[in-house]
PDB file of the backbone (N, CA, C, O) and the ligand in Angstrom, with CONECT records:
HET     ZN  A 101       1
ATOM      1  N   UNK A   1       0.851  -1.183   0.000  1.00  0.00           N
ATOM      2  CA  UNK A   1       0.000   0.000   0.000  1.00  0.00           C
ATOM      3  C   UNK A   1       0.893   1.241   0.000  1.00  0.00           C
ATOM      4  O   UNK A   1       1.724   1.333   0.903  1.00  0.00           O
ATOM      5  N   UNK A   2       0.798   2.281  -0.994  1.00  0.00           N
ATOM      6  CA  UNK A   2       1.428   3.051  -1.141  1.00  0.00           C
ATOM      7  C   UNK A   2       0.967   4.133  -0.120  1.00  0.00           C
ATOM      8  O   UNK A   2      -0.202   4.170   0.264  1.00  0.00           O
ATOM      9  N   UNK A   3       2.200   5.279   0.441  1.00  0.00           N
ATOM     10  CA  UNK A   3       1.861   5.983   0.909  1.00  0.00           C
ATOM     11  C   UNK A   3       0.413   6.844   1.044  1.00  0.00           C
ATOM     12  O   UNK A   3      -0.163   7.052   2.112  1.00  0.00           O
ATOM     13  N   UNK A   4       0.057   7.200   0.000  1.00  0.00           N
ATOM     14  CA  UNK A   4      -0.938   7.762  -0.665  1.00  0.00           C
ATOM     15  C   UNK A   4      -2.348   7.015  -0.261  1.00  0.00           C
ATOM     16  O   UNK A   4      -3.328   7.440   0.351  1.00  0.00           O
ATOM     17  N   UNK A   5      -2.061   5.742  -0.842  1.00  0.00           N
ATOM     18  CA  UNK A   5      -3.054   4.844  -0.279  1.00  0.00           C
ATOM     19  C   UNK A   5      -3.349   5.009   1.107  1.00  0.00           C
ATOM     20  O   UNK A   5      -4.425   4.825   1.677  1.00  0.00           O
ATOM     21  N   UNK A   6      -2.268   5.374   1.569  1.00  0.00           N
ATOM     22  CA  UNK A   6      -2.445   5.062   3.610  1.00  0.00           C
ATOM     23  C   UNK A   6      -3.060   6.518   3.855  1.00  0.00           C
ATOM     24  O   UNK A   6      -3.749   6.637   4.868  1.00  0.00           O
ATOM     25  N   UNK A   7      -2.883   7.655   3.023  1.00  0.00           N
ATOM     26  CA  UNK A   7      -3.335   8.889   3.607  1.00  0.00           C
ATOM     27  C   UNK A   7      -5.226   8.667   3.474  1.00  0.00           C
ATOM     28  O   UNK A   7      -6.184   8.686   4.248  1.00  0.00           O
ATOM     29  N   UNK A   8      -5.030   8.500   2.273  1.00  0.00           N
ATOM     30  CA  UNK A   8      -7.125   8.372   1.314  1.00  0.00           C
ATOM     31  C   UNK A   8      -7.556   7.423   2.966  1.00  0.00           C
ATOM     32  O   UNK A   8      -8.395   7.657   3.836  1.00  0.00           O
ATOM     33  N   UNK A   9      -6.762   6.582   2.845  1.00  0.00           N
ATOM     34  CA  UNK A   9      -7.960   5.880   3.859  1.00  0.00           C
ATOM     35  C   UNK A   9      -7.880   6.735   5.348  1.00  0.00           C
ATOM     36  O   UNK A   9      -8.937   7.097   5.866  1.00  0.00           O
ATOM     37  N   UNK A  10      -6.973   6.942   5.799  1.00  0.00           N
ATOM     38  CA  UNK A  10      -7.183   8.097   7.160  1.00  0.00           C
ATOM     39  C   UNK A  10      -7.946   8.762   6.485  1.00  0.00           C
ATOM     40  O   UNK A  10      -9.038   8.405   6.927  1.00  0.00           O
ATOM     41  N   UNK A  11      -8.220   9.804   5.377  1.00  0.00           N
ATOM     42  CA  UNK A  11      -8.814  10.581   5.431  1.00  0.00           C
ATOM     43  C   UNK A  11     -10.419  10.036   5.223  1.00  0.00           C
ATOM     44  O   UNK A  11     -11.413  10.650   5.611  1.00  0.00           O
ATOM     45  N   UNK A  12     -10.418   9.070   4.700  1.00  0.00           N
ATOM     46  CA  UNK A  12     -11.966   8.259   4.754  1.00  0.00           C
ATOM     47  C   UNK A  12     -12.476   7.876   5.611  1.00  0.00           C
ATOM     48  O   UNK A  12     -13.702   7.797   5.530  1.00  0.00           O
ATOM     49  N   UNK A  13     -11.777   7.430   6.908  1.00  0.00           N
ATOM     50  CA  UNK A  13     -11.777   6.849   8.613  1.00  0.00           C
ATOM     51  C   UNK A  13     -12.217   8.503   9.150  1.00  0.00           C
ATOM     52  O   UNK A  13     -13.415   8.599   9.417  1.00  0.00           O
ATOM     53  N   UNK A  14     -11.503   9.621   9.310  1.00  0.00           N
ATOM     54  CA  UNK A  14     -11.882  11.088   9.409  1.00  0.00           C
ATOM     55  C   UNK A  14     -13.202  10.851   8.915  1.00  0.00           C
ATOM     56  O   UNK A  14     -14.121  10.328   9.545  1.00  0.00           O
ATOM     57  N   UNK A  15     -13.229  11.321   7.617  1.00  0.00           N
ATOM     58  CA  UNK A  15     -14.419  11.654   6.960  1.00  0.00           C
ATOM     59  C   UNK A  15     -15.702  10.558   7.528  1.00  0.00           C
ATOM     60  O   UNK A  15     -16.866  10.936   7.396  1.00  0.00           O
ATOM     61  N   UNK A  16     -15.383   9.086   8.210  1.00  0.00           N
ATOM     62  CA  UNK A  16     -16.541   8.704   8.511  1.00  0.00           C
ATOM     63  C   UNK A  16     -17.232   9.737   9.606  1.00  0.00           C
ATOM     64  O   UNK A  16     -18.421  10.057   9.575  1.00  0.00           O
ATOM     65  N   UNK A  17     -16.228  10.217  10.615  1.00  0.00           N
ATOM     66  CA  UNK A  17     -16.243  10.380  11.981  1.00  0.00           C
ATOM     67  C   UNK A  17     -16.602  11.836  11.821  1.00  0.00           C
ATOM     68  O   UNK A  17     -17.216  12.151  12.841  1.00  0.00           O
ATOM     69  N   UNK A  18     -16.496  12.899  10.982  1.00  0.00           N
ATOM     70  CA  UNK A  18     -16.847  14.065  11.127  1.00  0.00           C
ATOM     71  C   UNK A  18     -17.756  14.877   9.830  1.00  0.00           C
ATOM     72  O   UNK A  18     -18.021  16.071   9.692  1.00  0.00           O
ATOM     73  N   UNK A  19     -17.981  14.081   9.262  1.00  0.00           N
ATOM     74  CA  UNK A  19     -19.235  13.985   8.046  1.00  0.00           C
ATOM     75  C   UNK A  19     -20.069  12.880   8.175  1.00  0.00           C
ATOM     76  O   UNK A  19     -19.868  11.898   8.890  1.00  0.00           O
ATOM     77  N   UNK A  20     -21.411  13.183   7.139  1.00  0.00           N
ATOM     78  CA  UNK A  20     -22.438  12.206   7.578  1.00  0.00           C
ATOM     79  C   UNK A  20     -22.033  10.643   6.330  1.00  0.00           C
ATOM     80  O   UNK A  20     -22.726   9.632   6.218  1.00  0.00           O
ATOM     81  N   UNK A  21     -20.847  10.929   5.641  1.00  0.00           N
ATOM     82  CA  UNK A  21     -20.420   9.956   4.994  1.00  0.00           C
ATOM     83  C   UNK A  21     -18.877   9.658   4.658  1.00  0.00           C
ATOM     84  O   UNK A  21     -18.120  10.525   4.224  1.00  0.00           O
ATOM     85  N   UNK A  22     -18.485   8.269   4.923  1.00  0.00           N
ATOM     86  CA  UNK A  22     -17.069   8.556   4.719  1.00  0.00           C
ATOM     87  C   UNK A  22     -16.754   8.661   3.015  1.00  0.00           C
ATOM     88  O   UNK A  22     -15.642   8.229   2.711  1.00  0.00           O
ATOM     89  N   UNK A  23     -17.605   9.188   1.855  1.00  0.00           N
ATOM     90  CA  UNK A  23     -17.504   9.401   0.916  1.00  0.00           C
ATOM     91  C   UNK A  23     -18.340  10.630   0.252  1.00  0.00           C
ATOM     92  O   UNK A  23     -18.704  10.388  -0.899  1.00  0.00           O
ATOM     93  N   UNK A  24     -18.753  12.046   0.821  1.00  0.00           N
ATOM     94  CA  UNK A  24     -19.526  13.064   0.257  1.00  0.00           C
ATOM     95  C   UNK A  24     -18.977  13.312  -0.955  1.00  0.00           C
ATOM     96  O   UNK A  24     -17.889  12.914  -1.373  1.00  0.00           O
ATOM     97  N   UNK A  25     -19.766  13.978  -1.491  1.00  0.00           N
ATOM     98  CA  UNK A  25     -19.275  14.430  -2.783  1.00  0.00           C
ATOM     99  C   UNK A  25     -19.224  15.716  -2.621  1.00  0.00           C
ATOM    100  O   UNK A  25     -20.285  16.149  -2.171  1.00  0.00           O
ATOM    101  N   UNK A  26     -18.192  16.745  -2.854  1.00  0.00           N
ATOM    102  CA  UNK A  26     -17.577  17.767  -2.103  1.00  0.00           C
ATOM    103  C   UNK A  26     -17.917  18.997  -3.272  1.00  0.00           C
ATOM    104  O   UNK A  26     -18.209  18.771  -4.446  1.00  0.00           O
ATOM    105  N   UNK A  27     -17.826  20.065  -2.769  1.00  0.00           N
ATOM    106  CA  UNK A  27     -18.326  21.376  -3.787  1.00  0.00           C
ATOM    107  C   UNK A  27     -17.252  22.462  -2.853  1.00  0.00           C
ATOM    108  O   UNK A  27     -17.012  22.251  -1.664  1.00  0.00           O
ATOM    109  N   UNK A  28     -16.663  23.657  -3.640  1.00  0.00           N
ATOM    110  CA  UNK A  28     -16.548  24.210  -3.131  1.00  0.00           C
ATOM    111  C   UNK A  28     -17.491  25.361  -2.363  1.00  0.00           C
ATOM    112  O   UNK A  28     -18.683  25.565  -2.595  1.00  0.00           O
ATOM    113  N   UNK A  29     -16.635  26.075  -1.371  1.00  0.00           N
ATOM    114  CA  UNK A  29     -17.420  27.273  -0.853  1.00  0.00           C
ATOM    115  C   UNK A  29     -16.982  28.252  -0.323  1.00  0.00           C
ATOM    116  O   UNK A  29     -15.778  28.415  -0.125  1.00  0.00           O
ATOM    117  N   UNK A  30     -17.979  29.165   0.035  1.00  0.00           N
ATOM    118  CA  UNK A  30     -17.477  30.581   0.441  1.00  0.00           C
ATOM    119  C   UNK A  30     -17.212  30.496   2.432  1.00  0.00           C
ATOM    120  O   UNK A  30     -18.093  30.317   3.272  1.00  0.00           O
ATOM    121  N   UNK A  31     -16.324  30.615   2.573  1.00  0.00           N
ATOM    122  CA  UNK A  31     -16.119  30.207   4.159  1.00  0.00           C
ATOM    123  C   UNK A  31     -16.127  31.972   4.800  1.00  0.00           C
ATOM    124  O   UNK A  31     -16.565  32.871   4.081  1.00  0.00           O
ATOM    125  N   UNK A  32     -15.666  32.218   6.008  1.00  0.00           N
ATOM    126  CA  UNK A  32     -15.344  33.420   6.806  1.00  0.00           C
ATOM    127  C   UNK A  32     -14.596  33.819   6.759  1.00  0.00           C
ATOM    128  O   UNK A  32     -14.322  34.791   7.464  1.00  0.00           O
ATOM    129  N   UNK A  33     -13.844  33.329   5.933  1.00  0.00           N
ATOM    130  CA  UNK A  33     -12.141  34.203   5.944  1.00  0.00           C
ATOM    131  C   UNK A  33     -12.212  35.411   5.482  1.00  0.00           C
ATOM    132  O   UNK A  33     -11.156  36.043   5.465  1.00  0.00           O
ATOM    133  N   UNK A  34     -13.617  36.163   4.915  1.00  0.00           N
ATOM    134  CA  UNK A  34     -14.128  37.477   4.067  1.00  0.00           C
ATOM    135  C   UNK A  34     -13.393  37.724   2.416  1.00  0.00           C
ATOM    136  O   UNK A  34     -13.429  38.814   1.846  1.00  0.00           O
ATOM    137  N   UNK A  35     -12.776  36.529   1.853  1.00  0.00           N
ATOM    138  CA  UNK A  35     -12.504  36.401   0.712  1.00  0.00           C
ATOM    139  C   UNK A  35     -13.684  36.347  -0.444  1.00  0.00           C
ATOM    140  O   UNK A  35     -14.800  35.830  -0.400  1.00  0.00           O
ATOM    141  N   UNK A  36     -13.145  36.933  -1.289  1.00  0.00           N
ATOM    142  CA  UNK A  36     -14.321  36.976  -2.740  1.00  0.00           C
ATOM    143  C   UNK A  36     -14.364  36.130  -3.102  1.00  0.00           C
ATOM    144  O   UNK A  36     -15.233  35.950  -3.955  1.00  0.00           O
ATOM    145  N   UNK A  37     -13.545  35.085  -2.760  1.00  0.00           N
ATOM    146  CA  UNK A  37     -13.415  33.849  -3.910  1.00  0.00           C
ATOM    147  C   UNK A  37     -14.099  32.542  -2.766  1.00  0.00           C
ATOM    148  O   UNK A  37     -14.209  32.828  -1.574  1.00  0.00           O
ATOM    149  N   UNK A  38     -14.424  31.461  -3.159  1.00  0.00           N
ATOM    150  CA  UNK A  38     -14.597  30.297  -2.887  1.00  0.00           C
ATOM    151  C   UNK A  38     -13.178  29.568  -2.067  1.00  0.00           C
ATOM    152  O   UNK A  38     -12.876  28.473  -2.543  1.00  0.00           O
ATOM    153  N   UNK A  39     -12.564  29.905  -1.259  1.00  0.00           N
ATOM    154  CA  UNK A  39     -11.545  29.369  -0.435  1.00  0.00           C
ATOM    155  C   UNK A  39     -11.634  28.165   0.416  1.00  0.00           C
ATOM    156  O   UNK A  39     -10.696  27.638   1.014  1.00  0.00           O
ATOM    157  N   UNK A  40     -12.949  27.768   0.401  1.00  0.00           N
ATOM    158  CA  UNK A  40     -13.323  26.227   1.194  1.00  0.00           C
ATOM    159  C   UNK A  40     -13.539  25.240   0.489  1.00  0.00           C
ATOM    160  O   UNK A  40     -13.232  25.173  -0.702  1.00  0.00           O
ATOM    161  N   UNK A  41     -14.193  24.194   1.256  1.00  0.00           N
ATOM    162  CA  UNK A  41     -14.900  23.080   0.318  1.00  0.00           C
ATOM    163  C   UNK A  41     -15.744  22.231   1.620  1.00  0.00           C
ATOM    164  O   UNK A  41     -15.379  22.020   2.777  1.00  0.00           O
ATOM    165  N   UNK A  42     -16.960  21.869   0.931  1.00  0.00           N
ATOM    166  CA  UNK A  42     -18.219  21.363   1.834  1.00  0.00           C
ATOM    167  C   UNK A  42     -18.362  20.323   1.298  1.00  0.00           C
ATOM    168  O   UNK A  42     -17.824  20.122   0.209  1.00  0.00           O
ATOM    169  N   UNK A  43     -19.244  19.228   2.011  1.00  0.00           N
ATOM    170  CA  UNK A  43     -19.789  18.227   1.505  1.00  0.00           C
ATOM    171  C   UNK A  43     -21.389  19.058   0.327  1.00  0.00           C
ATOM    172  O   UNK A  43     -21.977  20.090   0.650  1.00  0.00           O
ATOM    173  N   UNK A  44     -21.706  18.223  -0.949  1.00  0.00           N
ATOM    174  CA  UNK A  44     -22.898  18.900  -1.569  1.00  0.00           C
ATOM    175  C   UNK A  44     -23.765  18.754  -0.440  1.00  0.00           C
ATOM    176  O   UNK A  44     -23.745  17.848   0.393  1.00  0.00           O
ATOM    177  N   UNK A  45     -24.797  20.086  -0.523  1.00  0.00           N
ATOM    178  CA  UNK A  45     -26.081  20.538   0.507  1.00  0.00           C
ATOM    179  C   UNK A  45     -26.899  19.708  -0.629  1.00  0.00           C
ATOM    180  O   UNK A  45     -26.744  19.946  -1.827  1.00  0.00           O
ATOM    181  N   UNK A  46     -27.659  18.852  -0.206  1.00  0.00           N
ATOM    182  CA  UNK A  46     -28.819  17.994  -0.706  1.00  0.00           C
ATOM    183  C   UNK A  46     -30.276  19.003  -0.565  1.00  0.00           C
ATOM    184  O   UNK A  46     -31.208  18.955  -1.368  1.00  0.00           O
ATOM    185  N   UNK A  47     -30.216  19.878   0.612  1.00  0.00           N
ATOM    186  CA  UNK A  47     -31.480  20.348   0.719  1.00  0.00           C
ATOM    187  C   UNK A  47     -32.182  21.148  -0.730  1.00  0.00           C
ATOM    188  O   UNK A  47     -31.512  21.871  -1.468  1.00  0.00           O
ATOM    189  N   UNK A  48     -33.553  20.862  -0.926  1.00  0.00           N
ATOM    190  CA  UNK A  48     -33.885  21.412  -1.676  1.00  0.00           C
ATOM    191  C   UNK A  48     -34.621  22.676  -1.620  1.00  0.00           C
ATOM    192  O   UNK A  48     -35.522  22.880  -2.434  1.00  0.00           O
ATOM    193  N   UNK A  49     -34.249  23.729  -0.536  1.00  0.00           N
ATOM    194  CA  UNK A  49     -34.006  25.385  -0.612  1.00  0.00           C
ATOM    195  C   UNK A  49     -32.865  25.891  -0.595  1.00  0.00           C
ATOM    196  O   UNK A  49     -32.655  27.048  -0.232  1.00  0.00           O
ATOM    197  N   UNK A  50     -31.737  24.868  -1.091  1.00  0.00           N
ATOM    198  CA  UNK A  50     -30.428  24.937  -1.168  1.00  0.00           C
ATOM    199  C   UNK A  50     -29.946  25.522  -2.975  1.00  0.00           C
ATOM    200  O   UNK A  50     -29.289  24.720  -3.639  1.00  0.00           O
ATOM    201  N   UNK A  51     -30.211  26.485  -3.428  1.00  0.00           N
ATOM    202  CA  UNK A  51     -29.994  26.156  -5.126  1.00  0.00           C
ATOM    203  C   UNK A  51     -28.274  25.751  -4.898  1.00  0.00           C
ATOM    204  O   UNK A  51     -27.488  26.223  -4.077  1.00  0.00           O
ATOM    205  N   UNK A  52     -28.027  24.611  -6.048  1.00  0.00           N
ATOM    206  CA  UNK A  52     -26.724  24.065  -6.177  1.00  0.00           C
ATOM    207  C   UNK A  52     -25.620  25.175  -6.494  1.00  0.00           C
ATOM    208  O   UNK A  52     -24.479  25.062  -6.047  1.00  0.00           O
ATOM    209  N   UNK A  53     -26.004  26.220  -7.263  1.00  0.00           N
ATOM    210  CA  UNK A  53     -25.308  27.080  -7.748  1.00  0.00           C
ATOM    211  C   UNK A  53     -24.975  28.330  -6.519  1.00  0.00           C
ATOM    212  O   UNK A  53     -24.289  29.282  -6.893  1.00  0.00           O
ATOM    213  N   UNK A  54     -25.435  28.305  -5.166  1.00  0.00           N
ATOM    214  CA  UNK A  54     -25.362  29.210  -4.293  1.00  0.00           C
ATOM    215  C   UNK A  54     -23.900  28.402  -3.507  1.00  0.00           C
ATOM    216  O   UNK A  54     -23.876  27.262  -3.043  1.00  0.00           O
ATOM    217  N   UNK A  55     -23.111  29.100  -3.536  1.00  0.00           N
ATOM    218  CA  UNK A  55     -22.008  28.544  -2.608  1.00  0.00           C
ATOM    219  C   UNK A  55     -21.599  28.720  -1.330  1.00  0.00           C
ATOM    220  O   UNK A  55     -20.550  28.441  -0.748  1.00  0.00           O
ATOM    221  N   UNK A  56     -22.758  29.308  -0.949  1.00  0.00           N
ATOM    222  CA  UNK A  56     -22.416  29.711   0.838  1.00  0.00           C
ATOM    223  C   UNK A  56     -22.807  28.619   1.610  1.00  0.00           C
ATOM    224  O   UNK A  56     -23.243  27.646   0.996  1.00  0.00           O
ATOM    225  N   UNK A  57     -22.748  28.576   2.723  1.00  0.00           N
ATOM    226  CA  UNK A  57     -22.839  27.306   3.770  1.00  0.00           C
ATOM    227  C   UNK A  57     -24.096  27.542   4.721  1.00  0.00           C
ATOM    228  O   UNK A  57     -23.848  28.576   5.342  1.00  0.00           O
ATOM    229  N   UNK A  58     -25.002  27.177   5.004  1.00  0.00           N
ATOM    230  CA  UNK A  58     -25.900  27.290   5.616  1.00  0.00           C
ATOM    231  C   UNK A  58     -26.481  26.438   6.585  1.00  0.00           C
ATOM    232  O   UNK A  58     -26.637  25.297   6.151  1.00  0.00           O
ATOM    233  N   UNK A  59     -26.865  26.613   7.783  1.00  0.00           N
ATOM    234  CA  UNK A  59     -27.671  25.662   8.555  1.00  0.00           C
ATOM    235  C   UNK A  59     -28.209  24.314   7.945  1.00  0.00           C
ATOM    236  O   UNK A  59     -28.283  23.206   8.476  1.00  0.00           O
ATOM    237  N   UNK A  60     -28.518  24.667   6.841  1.00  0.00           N
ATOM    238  CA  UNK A  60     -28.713  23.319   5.854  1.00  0.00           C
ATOM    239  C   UNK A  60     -27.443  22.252   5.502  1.00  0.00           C
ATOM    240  O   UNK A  60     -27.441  21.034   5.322  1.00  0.00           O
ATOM    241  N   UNK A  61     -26.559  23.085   5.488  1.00  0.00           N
ATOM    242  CA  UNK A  61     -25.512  22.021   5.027  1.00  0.00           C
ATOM    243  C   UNK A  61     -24.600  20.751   5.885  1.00  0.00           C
ATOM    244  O   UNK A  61     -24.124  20.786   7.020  1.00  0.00           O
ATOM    245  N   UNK A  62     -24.586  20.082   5.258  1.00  0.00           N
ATOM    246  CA  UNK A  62     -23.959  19.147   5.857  1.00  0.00           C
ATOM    247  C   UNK A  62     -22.255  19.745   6.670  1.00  0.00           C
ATOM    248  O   UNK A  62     -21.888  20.916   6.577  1.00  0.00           O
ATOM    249  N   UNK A  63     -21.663  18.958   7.208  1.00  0.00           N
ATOM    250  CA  UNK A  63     -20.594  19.486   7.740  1.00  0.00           C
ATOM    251  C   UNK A  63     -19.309  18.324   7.464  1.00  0.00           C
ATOM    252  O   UNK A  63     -19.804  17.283   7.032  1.00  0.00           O
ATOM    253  N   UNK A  64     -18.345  18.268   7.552  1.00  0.00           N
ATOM    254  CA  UNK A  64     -17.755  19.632   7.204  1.00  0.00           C
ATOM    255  C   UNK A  64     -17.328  21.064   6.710  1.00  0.00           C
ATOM    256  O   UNK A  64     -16.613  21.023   5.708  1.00  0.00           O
ATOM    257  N   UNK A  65     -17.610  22.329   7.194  1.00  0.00           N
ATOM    258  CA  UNK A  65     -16.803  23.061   5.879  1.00  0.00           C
ATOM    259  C   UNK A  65     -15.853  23.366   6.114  1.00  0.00           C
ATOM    260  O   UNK A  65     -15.821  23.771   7.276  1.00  0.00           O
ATOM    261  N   UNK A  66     -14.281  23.457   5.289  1.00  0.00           N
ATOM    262  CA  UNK A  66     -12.924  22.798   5.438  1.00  0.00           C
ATOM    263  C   UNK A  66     -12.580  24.422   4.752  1.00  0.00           C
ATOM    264  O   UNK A  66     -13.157  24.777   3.724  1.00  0.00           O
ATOM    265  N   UNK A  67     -11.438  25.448   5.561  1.00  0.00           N
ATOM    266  CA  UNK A  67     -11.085  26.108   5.372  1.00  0.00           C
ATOM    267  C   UNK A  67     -10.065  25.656   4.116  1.00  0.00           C
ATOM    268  O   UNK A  67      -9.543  24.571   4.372  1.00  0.00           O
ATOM    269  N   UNK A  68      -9.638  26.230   2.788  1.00  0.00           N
ATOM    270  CA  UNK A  68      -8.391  25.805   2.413  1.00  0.00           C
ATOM    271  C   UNK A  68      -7.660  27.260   1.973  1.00  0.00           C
ATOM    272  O   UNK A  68      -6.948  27.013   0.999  1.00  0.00           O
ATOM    273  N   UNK A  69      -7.623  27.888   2.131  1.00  0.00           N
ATOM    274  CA  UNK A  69      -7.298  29.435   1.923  1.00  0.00           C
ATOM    275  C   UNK A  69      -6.685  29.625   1.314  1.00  0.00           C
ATOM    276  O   UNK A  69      -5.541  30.027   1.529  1.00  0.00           O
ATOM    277  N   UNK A  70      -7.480  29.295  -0.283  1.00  0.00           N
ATOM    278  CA  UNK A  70      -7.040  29.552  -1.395  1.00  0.00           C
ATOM    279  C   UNK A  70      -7.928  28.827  -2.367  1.00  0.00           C
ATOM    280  O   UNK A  70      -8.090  27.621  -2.187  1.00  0.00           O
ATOM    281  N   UNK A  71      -8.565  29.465  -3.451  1.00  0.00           N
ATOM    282  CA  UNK A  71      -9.570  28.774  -4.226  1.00  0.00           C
ATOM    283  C   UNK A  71      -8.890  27.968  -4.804  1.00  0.00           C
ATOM    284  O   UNK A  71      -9.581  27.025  -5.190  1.00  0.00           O
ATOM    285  N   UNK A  72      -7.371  27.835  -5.171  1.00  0.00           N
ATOM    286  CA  UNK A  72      -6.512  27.193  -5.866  1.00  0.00           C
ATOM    287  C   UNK A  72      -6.642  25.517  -5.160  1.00  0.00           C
ATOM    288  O   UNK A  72      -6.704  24.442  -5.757  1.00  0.00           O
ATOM    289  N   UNK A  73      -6.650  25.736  -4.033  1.00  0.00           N
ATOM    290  CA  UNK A  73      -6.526  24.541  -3.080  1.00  0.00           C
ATOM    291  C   UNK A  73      -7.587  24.022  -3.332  1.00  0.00           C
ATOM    292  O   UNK A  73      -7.598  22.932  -3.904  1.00  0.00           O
ATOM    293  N   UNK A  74      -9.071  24.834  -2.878  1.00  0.00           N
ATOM    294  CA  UNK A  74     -10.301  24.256  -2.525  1.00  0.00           C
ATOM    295  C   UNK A  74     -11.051  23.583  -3.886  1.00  0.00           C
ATOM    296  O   UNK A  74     -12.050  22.864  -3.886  1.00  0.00           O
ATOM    297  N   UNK A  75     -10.216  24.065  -5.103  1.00  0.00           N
ATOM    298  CA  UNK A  75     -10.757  23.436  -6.439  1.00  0.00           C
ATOM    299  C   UNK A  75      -9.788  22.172  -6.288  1.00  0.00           C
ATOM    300  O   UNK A  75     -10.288  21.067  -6.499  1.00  0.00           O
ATOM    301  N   UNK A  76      -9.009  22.220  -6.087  1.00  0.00           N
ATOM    302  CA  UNK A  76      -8.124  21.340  -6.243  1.00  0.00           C
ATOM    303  C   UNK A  76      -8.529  20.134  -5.216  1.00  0.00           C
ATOM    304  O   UNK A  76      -8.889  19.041  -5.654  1.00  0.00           O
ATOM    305  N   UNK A  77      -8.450  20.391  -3.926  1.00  0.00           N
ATOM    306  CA  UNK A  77      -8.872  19.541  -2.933  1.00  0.00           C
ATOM    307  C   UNK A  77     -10.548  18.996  -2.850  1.00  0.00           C
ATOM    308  O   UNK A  77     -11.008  18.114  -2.124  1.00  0.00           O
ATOM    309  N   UNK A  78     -11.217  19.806  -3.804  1.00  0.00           N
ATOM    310  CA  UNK A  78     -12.777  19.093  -4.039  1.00  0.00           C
ATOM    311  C   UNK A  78     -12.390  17.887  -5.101  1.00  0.00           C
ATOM    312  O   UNK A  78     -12.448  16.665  -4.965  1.00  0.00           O
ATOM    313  N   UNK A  79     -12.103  18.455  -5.870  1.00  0.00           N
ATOM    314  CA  UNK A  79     -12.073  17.023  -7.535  1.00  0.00           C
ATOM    315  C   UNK A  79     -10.989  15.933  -6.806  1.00  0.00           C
ATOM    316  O   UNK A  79     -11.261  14.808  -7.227  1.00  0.00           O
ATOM    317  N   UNK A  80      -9.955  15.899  -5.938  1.00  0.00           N
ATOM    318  CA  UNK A  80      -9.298  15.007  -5.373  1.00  0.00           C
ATOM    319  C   UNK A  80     -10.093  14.295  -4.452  1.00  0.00           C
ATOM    320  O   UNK A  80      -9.965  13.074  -4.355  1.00  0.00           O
ATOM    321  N   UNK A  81     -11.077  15.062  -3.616  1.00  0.00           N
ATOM    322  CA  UNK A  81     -11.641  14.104  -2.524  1.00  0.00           C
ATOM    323  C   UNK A  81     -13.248  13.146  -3.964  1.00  0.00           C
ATOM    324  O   UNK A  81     -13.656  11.990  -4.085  1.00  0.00           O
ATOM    325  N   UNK A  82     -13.564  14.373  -4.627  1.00  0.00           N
ATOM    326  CA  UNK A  82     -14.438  13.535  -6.032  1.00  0.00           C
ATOM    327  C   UNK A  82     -13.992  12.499  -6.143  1.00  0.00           C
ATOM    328  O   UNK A  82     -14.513  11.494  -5.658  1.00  0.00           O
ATOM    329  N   UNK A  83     -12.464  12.510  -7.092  1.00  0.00           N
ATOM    330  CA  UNK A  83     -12.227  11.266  -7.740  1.00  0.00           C
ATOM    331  C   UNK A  83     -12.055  10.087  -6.817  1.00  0.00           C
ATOM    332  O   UNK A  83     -12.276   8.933  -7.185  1.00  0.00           O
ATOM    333  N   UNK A  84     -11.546  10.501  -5.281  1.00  0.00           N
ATOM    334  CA  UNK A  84     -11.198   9.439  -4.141  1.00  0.00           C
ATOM    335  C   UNK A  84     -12.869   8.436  -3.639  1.00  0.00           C
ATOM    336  O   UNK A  84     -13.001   7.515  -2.832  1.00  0.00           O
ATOM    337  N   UNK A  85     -13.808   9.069  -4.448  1.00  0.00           N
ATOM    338  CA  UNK A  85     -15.087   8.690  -3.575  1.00  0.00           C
ATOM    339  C   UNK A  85     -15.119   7.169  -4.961  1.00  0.00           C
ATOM    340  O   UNK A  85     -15.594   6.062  -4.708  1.00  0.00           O
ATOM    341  N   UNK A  86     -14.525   7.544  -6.259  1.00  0.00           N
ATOM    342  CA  UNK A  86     -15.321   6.294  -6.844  1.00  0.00           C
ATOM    343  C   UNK A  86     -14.064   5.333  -6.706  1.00  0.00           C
ATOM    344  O   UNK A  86     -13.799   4.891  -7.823  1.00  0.00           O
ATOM    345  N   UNK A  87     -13.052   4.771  -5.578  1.00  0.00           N
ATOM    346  CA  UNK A  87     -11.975   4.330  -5.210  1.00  0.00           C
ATOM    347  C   UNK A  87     -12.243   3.749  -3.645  1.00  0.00           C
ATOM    348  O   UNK A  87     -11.558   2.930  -3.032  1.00  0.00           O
ATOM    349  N   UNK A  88     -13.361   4.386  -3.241  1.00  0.00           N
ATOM    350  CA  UNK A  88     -14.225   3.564  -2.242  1.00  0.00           C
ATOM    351  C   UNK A  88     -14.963   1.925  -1.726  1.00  0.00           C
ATOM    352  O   UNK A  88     -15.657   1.852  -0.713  1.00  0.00           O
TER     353      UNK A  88
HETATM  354 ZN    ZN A 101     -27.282  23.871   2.357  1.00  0.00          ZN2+
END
């Protein structure tokens, strides 16, 4: 098992324990850091007064939302935890 391998699964063991799945499918978002840009990333809000296209975090949303302070990261670190969910 490659290094890599050993991180995905801690982070899937995490993700059981502090999300409602150890596999969400992740979106970015707008966190508190008062940045213009999308600097986080959430599990997708399922609710349907949620429009998909709104990126803020709301009482509705599932949890985690994961500071990455930098949209560079939080695009980056959504499509990585994506592609890690069909490796499940
Ligand atoms: Zn929501």
């Amino acid at each position: 098992m490659s290094l890599l391998d050993v991180y995905r699964k801690d982070a899937r063991d995490l993700l059981a324990v502090i999300a409602s799945s150890a596999a969400p499918e992740w979106r970015v978002c707008f966190t508190e850091d008062g940045s213009e840009e999308p600097t986080g990333i959430a599990p997708v809000c399922a609710d349907d007064e949620h429009d998909p296209d709104d990126g803020s975090v709301y009482n509705c949303c599932p949890a985690p939302a994961i500071e990455c302070f930098s949209s560079t990261f939080a695009d980056y670190l959504a499509a990585l935890l994506n592609s890690d969910r069909s490796q499940s």
